[in-house]
C-alpha positions in Angstrom: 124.3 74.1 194.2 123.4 77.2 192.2 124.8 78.4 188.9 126.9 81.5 188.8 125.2 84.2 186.8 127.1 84.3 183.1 126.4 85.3 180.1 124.9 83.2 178.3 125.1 83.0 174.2 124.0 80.7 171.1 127.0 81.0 169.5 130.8 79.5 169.9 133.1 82.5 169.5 136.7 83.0 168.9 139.5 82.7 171.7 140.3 86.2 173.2 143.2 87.0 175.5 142.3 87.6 179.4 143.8 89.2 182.3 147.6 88.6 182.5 147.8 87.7 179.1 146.0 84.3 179.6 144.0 82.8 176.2 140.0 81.9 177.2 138.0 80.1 174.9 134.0 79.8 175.7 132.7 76.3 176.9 129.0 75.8 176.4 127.0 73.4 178.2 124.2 71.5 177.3 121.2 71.0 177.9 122.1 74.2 180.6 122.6 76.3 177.7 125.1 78.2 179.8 128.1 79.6 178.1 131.4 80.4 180.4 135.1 81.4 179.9 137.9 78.7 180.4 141.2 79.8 180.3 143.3 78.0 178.0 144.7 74.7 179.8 142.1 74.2 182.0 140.2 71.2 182.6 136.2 70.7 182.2 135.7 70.1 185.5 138.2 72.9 186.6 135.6 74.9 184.6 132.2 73.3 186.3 134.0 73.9 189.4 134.4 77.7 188.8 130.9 78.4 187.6 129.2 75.8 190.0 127.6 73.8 187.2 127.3 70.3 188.2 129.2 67.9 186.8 129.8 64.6 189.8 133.4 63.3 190.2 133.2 60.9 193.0 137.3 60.4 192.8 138.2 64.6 193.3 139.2 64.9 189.3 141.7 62.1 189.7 141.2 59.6 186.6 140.2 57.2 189.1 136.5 56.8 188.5 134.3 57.8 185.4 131.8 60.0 187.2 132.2 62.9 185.4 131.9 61.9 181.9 131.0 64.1 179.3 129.8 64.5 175.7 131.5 66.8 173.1 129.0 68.0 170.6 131.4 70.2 168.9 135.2 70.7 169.6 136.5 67.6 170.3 139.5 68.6 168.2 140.5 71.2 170.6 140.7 69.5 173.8 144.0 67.8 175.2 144.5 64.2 173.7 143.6 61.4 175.7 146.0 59.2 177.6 145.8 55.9 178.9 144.5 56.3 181.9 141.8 58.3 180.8 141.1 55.3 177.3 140.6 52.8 180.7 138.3 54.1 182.2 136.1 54.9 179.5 136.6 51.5 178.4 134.8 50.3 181.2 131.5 52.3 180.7 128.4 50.2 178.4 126.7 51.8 175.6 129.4 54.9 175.6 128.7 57.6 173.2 131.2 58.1 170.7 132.7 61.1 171.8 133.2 61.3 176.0 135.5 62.3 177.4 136.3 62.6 181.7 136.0 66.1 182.6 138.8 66.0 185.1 141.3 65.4 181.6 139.8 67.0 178.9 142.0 70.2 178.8 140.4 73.5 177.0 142.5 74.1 174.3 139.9 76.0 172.1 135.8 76.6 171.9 133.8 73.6 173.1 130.3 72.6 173.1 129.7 69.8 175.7 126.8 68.3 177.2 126.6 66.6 180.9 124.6 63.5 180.8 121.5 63.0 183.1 
């Protein structure tokens, strides 16, 4: 599936406000090195699905399988918390790096830098 054309930068920047008032923060993806707006609440794979970058979820974002696990390289302070639901499944997963997260509950809540494993 092809990637959106977006702007791409080396840089994190600030939160800015959108259309309707909404906040967007800039998720950047590695090793893509494609930068994209999220709006503020949105899920990672919300986001992947909006651009078409590729990120698998074999349970449709549901916290039901681990498929779309990511690494934060920077930001992991400004995504939503984890639940329970989300700490099980990741439990589960051998040799986890320390900071995944599942894309379908990680919620933007500021800049991000992520990467999508192989």
């Amino acid at each position: 599936m092809p990637i959106k054309s977006v702007p791409m930068t080396g840089q994190i920047e600030r939160s800015r406000t959108g259309t309707a008032g909404a906040r967007t923060f800039k998720v950047r993806f590695l090793p893509l090195d494609v930068t994209v707006d999220a709006r503020e609440s949105q899920s990672l794979l919300e986001v992947c699905d909006t651009y078409r970058i590729p990120l698998e979820h074999r349970c449709g974002g549901n916290c039901a399988c681990s498929s779309c696990r990511i690494i934060v390289h920077r930001g992991l302070d400004r995504l939503s918390a984890q639940d329970e639901d989300e700490l099980d499944q990741l439990r589960d997963l051998e040799d986890l790096p320390l900071y995944s997260r599942l894309g379908c509950q990680a919620r933007v809540r500021g800049d991000v830098e992520i990467e999508i494993p192989a």
